[in-house]
Each structure stands twice: as C-alpha cells, then as structure tokens.
FIKOLZA-1660 file (N, C-alpha, C; in steps of 0.1 Angstrom, whole numbers, plus 5000, padded with zeros to 4 digits):
% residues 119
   i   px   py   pz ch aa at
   1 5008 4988 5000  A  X  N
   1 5000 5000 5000  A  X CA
   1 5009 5012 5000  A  X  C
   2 5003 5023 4993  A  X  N
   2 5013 5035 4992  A  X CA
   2 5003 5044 4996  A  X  C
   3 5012 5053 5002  A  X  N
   3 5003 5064 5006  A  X CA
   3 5007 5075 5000  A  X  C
   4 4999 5084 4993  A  X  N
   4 4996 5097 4987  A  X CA
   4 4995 5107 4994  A  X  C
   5 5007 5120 4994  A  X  N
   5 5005 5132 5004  A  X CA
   5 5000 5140 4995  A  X  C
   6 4993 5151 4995  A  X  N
   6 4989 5163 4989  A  X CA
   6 4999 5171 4996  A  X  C
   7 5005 5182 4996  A  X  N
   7 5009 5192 4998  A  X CA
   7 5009 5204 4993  A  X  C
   8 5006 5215 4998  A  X  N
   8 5000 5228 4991  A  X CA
   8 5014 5235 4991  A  X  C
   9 5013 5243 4976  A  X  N
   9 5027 5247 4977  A  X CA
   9 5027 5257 4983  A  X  C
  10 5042 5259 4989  A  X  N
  10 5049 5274 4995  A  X CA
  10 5041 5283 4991  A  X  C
  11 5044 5293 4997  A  X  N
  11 5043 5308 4990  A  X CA
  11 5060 5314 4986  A  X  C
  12 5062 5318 4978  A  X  N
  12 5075 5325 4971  A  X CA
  12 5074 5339 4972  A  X  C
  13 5085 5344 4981  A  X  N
  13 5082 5358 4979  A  X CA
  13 5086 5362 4970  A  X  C
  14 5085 5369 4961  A  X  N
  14 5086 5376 4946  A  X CA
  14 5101 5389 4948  A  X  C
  15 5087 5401 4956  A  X  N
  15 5094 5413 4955  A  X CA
  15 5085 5419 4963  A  X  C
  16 5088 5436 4968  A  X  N
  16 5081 5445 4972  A  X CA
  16 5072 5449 4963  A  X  C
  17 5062 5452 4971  A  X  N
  17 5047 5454 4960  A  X CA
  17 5050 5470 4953  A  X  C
  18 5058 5477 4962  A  X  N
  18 5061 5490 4954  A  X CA
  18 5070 5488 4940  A  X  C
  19 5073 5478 4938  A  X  N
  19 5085 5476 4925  A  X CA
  19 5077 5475 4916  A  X  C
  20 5060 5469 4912  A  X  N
  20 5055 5466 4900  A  X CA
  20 5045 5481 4902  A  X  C
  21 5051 5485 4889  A  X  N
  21 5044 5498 4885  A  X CA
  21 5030 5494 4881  A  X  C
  22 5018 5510 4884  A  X  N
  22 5006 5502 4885  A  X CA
  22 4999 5499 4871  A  X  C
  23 4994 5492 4869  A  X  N
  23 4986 5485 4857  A  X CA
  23 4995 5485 4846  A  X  C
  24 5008 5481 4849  A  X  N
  24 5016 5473 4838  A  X CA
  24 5022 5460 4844  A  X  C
  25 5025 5451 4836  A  X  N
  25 5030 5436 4841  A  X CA
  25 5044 5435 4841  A  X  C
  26 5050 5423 4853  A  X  N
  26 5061 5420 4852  A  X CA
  26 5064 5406 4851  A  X  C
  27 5076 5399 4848  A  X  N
  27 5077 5388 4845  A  X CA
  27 5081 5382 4857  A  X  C
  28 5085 5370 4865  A  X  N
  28 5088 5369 4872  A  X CA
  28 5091 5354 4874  A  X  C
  29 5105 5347 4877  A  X  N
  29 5104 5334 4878  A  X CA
  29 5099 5328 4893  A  X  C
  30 5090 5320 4893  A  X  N
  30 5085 5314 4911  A  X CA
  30 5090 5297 4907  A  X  C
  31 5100 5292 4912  A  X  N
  31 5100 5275 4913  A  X CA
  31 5101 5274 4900  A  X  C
  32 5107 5279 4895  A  X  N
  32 5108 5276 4880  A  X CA
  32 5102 5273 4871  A  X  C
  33 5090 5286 4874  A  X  N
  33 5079 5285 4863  A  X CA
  33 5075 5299 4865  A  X  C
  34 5075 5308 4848  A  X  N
  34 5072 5318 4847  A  X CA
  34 5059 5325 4844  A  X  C
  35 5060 5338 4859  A  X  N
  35 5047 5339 4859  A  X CA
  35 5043 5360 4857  A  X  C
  36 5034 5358 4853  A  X  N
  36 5034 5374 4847  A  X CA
  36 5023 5381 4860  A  X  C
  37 5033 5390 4864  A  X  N
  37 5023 5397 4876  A  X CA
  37 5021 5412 4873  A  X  C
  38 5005 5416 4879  A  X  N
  38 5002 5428 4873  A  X CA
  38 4995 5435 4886  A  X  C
  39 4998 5446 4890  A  X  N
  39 4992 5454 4908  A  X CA
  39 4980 5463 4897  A  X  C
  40 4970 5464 4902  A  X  N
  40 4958 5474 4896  A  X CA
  40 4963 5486 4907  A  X  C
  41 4947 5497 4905  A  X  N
  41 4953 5509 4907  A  X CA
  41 4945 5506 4922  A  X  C
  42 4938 5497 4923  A  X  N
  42 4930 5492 4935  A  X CA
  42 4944 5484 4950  A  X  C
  43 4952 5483 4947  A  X  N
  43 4962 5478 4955  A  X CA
  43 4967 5462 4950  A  X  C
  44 4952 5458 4946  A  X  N
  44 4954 5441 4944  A  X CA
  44 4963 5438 4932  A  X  C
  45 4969 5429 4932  A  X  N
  45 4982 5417 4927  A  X CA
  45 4977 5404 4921  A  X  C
  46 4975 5406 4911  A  X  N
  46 4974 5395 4902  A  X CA
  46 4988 5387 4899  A  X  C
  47 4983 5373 4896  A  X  N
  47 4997 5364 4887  A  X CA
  47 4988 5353 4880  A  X  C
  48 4994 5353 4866  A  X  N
  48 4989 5341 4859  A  X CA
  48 5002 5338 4851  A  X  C
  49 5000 5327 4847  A  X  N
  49 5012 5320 4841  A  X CA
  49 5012 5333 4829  A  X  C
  50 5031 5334 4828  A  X  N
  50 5029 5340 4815  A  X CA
  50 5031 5337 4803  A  X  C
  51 5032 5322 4798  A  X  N
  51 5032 5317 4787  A  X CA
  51 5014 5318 4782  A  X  C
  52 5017 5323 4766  A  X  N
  52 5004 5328 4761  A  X CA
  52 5003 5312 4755  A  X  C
  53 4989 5307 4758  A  X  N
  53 4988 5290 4754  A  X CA
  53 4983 5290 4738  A  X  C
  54 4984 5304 4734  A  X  N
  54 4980 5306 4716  A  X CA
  54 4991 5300 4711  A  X  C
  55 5001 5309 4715  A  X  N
  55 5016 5311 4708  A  X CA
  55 5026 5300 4711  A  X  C
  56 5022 5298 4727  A  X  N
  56 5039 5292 4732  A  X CA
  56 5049 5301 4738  A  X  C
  57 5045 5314 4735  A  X  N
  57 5051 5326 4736  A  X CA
  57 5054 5330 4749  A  X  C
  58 5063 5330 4762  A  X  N
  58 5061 5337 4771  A  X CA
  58 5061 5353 4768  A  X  C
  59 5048 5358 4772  A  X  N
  59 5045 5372 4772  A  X CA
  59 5037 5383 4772  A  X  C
  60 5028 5374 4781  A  X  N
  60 5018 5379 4787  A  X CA
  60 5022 5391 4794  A  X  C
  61 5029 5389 4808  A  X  N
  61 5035 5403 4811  A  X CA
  61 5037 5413 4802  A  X  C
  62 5038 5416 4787  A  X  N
  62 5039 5429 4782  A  X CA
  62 5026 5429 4781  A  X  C
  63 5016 5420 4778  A  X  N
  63 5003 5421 4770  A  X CA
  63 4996 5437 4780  A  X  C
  64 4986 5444 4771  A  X  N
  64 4980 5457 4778  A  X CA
  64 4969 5452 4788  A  X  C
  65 4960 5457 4798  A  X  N
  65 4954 5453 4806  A  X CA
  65 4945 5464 4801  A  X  C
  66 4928 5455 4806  A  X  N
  66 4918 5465 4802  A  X CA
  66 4904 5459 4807  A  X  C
  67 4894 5465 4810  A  X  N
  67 4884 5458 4814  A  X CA
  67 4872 5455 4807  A  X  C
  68 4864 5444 4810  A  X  N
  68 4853 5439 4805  A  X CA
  68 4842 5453 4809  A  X  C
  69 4831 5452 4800  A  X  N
  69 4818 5459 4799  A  X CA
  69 4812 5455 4815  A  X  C
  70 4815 5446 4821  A  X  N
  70 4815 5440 4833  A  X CA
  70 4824 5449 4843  A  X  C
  71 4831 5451 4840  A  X  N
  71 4847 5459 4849  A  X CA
  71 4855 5451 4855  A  X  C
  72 4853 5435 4846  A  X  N
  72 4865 5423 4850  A  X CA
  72 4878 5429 4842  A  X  C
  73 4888 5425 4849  A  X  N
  73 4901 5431 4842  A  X CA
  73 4908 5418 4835  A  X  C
  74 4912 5422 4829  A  X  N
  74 4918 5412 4817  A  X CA
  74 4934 5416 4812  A  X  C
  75 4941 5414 4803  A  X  N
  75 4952 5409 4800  A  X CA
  75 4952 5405 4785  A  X  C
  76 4955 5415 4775  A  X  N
  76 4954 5408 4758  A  X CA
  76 4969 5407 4755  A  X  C
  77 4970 5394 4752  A  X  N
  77 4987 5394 4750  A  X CA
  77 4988 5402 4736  A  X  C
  78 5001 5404 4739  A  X  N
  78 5007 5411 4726  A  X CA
  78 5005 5407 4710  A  X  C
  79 5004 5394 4708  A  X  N
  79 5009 5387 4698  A  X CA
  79 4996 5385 4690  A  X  C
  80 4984 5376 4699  A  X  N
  80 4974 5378 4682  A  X CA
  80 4960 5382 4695  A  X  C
  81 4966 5388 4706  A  X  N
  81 4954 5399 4713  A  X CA
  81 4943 5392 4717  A  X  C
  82 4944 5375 4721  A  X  N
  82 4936 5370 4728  A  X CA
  82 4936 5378 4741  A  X  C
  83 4922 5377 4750  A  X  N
  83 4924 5385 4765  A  X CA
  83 4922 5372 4771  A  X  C
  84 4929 5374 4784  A  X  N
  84 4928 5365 4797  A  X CA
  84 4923 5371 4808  A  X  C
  85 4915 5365 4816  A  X  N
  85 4906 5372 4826  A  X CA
  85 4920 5372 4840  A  X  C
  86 4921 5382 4840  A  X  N
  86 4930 5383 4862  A  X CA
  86 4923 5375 4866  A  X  C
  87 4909 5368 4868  A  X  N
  87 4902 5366 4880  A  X CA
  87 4901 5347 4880  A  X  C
  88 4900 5341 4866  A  X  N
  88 4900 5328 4864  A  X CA
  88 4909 5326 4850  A  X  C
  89 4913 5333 4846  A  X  N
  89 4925 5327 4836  A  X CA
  89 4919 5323 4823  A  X  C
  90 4903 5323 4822  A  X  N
  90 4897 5317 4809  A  X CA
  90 4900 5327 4798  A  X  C
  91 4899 5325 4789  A  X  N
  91 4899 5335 4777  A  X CA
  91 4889 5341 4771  A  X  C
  92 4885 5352 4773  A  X  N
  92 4871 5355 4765  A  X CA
  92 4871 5357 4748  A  X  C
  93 4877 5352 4747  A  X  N
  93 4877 5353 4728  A  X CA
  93 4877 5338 4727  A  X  C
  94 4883 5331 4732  A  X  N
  94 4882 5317 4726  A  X CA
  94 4879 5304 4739  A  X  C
  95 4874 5298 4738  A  X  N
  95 4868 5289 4750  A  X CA
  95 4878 5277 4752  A  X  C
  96 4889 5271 4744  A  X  N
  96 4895 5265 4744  A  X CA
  96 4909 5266 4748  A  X  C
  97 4913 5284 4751  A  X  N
  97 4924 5284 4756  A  X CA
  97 4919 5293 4775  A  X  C
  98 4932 5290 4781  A  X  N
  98 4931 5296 4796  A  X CA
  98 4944 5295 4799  A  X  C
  99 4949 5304 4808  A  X  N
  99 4958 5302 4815  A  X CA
  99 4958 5298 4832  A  X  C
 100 4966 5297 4835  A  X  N
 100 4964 5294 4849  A  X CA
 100 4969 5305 4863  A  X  C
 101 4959 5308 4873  A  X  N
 101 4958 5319 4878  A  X CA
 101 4966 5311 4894  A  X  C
 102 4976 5320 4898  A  X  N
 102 4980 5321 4909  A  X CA
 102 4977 5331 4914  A  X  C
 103 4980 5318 4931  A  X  N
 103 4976 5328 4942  A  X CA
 103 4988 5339 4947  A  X  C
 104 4982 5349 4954  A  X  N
 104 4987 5362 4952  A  X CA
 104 4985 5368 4968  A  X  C
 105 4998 5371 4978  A  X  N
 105 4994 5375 4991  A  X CA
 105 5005 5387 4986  A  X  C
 106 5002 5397 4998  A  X  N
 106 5011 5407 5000  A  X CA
 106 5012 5407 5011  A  X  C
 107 5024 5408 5027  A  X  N
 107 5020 5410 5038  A  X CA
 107 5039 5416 5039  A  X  C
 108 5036 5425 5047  A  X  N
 108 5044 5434 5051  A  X CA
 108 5050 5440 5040  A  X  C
 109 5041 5445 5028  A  X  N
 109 5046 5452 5016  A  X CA
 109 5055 5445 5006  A  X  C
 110 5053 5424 5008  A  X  N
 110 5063 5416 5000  A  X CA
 110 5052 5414 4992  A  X  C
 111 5054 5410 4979  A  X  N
 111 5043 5404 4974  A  X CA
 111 5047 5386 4969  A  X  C
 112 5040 5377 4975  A  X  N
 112 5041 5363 4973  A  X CA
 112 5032 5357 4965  A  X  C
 113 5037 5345 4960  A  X  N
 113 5031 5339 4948  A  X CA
 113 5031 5324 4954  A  X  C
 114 5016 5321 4956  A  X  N
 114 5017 5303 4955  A  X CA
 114 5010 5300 4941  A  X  C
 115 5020 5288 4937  A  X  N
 115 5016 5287 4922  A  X CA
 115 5005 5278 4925  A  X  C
 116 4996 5276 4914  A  X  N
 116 4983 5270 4911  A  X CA
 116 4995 5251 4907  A  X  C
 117 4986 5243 4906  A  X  N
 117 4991 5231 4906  A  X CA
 117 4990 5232 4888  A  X  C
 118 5004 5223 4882  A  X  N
 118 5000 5227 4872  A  X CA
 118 4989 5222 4857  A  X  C
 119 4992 5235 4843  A  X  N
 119 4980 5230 4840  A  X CA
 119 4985 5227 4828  A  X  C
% end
C-alpha cells in the first residue's frame, strides 16, 4: 500500500509590491515557472502563468490590461490579442484556451506567489 501526500505549495516571495508599477506587468520566475504579475490601481496583485497557450510565447507580462463591459480586468497578449481574465484565467475570445491563475498574498509590503498546481 502507498500512501499519497497532497501538499500545498509554498508561498515564494517575489518582490516589494512598490516595485510593480501600476497597471503594467512583470515577469517573474516562482520555482521555475514563469509567471506574469500585474498590481491594479486598487492595490490588488494578480499572477497568471505568462506563457500565452495561443503562441507558446512567454509574454503575457507585456500584453495591455483592460476591462470587460463588466469591469473584469483582463490581460490581451501582445501577439494575436487574445484577453485572459486576472480573475479565472479563461479566455474571453476563445473557450479552448486559459491560462492558469495564481495565488497572490502581499504581507508586510512583500508580494508572494503560490503557484496553482500545474496546468
């Protein structure tokens, strides 16, 4: 008989939350997987993987940020301008692609990243 542990990952402290300028993205390696992080003008700290799953492309971090008719914020990569939602990672242009959304703490002005399990 084997026994199976779940384990929830670390949190990785990134950087100070004052270093990501507001409503533009940064790249950022967590455990060796790169993730694109974006601070709104509201304080909160997004991270979703930044490989765009159109392209293959890491580069979501440059992609522009903008919001839904909703006032969900989103993420259109650079390259052929699919958007990814900050909130669940799905794609509103195409139903077949998503990225995957990590969790995002800030405490004592660090900002940390536990990565989502992967996808």
């Amino acid at each position: 008989m084997s026994v199976v542990e779940h384990r929830r990952a670390a949190a990785v402290a990134v950087c100070p939350v004052e270093r990501l300028d507001v409503e533009r993205g940064v790249a950022a390696l967590v455990d060796g997987r790169q993730v694109a992080l974006f601070r709104l003008a509201d304080g909160t700290v997004h991270a979703l993987d930044h490989r765009d799953p159109a392209t293959g492309a890491n580069v979501l971090a440059r992609g522009l940020l903008g919001t839904t008719a909703d006032g969900d914020w989103y993420v259109a990569s650079p390259l052929h301008k699919h958007r990814y939602s900050l909130l669940d990672g799905r794609c509103l242009s195409d139903p077949d692609l998503a990225v995957a959304v990590h969790e995002v703490t800030v405490v004592d002005g660090v900002v940390a990243v536990t990565l989502a399990r992967s996808s």
